[in-house]
C-alpha positions as CSV (number, residue, x, y, z in Angstrom):
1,X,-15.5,-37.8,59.0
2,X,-18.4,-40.0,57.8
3,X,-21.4,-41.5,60.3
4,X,-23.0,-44.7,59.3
5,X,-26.4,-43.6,60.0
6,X,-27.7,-46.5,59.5
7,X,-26.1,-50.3,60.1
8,X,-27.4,-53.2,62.6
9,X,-23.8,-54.3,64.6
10,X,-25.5,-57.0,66.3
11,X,-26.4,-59.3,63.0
12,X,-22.8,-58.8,61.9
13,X,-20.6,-62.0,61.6
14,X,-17.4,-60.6,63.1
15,X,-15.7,-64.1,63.5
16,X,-13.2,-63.0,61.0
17,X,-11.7,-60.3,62.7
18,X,-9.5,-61.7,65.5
19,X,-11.0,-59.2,68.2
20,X,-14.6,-59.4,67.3
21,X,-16.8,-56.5,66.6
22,X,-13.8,-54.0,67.7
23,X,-11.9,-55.1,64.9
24,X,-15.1,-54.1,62.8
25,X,-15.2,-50.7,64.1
26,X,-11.8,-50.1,64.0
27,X,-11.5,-50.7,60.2
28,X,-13.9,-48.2,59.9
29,X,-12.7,-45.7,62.0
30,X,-9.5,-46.4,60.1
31,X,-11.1,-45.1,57.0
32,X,-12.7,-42.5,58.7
33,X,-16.1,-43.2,59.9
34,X,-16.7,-41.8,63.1
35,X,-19.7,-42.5,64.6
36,X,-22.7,-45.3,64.3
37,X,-26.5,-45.6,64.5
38,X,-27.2,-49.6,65.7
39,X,-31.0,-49.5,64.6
40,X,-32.9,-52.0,66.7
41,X,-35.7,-54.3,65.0
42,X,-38.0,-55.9,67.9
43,X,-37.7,-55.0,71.1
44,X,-35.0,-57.5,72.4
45,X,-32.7,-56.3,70.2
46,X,-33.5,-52.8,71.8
47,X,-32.6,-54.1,75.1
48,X,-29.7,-55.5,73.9
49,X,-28.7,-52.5,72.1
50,X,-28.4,-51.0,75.5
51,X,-25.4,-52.4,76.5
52,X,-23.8,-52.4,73.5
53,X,-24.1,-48.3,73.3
54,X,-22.8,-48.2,76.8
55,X,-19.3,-50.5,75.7
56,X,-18.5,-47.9,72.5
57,X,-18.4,-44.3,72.9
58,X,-18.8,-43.7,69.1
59,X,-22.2,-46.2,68.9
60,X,-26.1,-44.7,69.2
61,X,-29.0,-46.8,68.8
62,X,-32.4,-46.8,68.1
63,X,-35.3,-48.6,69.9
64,X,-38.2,-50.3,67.6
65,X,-39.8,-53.3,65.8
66,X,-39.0,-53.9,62.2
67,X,-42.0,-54.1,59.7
68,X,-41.2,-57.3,58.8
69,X,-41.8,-60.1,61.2
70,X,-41.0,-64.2,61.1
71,X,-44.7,-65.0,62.7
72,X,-45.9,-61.7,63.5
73,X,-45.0,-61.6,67.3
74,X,-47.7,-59.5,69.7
75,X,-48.0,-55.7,68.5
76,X,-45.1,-53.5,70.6
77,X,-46.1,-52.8,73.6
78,X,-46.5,-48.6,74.0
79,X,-45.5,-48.4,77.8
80,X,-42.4,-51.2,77.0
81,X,-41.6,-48.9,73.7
82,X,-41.7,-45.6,75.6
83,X,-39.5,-47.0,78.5
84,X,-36.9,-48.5,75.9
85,X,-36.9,-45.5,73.9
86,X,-35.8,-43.2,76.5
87,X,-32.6,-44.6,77.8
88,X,-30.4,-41.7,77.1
89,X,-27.9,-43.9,74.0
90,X,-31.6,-44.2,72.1
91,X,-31.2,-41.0,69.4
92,X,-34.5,-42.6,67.5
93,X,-37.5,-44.4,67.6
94,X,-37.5,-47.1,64.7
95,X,-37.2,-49.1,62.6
96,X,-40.7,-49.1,61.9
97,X,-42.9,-48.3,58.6
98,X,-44.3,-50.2,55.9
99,X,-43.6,-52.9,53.7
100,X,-46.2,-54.3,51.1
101,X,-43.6,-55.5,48.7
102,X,-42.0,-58.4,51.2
103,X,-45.3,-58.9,53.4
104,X,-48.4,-57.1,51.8
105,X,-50.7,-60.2,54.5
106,X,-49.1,-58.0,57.1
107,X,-50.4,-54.4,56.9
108,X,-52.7,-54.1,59.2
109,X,-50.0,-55.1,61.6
110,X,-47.7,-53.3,60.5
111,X,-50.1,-50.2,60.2
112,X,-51.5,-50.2,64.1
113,X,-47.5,-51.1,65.1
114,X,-46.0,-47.6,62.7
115,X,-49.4,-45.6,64.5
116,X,-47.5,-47.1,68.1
117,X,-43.8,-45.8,66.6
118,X,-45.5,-42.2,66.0
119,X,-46.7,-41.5,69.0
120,X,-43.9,-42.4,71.4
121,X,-41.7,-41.1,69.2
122,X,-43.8,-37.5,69.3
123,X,-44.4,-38.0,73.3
124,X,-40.6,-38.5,73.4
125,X,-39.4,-35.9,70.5
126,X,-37.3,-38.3,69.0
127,X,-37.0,-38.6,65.4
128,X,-38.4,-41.6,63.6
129,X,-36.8,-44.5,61.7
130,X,-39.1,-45.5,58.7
131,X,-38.6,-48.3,56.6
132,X,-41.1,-48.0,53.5
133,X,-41.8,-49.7,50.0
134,X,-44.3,-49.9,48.0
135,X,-46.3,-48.2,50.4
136,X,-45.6,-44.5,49.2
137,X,-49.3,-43.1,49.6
138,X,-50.0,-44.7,53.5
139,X,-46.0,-44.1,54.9
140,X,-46.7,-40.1,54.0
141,X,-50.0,-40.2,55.5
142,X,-49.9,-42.0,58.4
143,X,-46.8,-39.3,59.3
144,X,-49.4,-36.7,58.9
145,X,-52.2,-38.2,60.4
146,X,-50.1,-39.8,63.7
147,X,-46.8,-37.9,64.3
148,X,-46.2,-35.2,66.0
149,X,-45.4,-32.3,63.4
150,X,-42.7,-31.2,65.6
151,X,-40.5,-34.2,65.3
152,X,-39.7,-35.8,62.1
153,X,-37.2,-38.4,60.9
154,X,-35.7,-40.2,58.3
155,X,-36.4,-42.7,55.5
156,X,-33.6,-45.3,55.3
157,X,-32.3,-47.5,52.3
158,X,-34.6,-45.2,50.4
159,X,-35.7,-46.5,46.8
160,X,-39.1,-45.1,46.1
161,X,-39.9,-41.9,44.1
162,X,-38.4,-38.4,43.9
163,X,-42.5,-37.5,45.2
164,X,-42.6,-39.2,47.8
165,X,-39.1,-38.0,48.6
166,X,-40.5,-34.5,48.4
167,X,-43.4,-35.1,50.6
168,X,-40.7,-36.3,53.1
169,X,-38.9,-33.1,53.1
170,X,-41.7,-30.6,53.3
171,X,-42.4,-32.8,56.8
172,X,-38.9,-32.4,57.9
173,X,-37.5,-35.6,57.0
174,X,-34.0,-36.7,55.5
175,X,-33.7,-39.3,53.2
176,X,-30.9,-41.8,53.4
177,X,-29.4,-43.5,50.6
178,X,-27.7,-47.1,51.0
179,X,-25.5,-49.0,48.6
180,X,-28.0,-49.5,46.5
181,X,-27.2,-46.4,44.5
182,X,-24.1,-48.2,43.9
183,X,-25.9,-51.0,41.6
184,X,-26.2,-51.6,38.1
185,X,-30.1,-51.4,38.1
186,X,-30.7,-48.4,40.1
187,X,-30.5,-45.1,37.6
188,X,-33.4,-44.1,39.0
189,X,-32.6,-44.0,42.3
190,X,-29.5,-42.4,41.2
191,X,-31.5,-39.6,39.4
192,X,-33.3,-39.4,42.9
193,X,-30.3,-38.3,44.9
194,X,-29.5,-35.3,41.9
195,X,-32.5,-34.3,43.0
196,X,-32.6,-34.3,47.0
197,X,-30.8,-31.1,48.5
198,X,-27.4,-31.8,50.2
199,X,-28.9,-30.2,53.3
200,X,-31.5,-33.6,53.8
201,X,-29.2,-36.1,52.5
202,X,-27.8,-39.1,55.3
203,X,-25.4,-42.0,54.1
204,X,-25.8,-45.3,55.6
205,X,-24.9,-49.4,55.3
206,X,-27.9,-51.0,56.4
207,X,-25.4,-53.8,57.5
208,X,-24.8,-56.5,57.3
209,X,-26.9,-56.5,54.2
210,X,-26.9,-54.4,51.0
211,X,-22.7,-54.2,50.4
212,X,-21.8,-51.1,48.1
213,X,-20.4,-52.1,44.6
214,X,-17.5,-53.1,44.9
215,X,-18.2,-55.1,47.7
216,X,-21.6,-56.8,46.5
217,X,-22.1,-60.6,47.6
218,X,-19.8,-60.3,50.4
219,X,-20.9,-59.1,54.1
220,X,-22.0,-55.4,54.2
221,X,-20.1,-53.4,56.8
222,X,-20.0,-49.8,58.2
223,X,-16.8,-49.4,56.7
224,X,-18.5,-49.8,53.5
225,X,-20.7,-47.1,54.1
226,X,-17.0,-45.0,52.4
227,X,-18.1,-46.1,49.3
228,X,-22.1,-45.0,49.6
229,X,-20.7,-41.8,50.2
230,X,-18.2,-41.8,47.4
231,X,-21.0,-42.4,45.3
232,X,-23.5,-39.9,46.3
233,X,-20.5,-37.9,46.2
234,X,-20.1,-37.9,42.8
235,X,-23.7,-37.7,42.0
236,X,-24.0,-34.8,43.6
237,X,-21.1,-32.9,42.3
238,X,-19.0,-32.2,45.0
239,X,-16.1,-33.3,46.5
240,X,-16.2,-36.9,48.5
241,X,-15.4,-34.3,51.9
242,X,-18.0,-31.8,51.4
243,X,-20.5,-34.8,51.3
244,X,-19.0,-36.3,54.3
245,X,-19.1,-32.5,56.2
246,X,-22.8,-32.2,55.0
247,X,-24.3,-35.4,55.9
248,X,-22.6,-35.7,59.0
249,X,-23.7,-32.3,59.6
250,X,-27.5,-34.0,58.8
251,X,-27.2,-36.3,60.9
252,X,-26.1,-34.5,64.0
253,X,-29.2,-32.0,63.3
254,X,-31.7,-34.7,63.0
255,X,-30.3,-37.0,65.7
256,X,-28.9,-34.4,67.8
257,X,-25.6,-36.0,69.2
């Protein structure tokens, strides 16, 4: 059993399966994935997340605002955050974080916006969502500085260094690795998951983007997320099950469902 800890169901483009977004989760669940984090990225998606959880037993979902934002709408609202967060499908707070690589004119934005993320996420004792790059130094202090040391959380699609990695860990949080460990340009990455314990390892698509080699150029999907694992798998040295039983283990730990 895999989870895709990790994907976004409602940007999918399911018009070629003949039942829709069913057909999508059934050819995963055909090849063994089990369960599904939809991560929210502004707060109507969160909303809408809502009844999407509610329609598929196997589906969680987060409740947040993406870092990066087509004209950078008002900051997320704490009380509106708080209340979205809580519905009882929401297992996380997030996406949220940093980004100076794709929007460095935004970080003050999407500084006071992660600071917002923290603390509901700490009133609530939900774990966090955090998308970071190029921002290795702020993302680990702001967690300090804002969250609530009790509750930690995750760094998805992670690509930035085994120290910040570490820094991560000694706070609690797992680190997730996408299909990018797949490509042909990402040894380092690759000599970044040798290097993180099983124990605080997730697997993830971050669909519909970032498809797994050998699916790269085509739609990403949760089904995909098979091949993520086969990968860390192997990188890892064990066997493609005991990396499904330990990340799914992760997740359910970190997520609690």
């Amino acid at each position: 059993m895999l989870v895709d800890s990790h994907c976004h169901l409602n940007h999918l483009d399911v018009s070629h399966y003949e039942n829709g977004l069913d057909g999508v989760l059934d050819a995963a669940r055909q090849r063994g994935v089990k369960q599904f984090l939809s991560v929210a990225v502004n707060l109507d998606s969160s909303r809408k997340l809502q009844d999407l959880a509610e329609r598929y037993p196997d589906v969680v979902i987060s409740a947040g605002v993406h870092p990066l934002q087509k004209n950078l709408p008002p900051l997320p609202d704490i009380d509106e955050l708080r209340e979205l967060g809580a519905h009882p499908k929401v297992v996380a707070i997030g996406e949220t974080g940093l980004d100076n690589f794709y929007s460095p004119d935004s970080a003050d934005w999407q500084r006071e916006s992660f600071k917002r993320h923290l603390k509901v996420a700490g009133e609530l004792e939900k774990p966090l969502i955090i998308h970071t790059r190029d921002a290795r130094d702020e993302t680990i202090e702001l967690i300090k500085q804002y969250g609530n040391p009790q509750v930690a959380g995750v760094l998805h699609c992670f690509t930035e260094s085994l120290e910040m990695a570490e820094a991560a860990m000694e706070m609690g949080y797992y680190i997730s690795f996408s299909g990018i460990v797949t490509f042909r340009n990402a040894s380092e990455l690759r000599e970044v998951v040798k290097r993180v314990p099983l124990d605080r390892i997730l697997v993830e698509t971050d669909s519909p983007w970032l498809a797994p080699v050998p699916h790269r150029g085509k739609q990403n999907e949760p089904q995909y997320v098979v091949e993520v694992a086969k990968c860390v798998a192997e990188l890892k040295g064990v066997t493609e099950q005991e990396l499904a039983v330990a990340t799914t283990d992760n997740f359910k730990r970190l997520f609690r469902c």
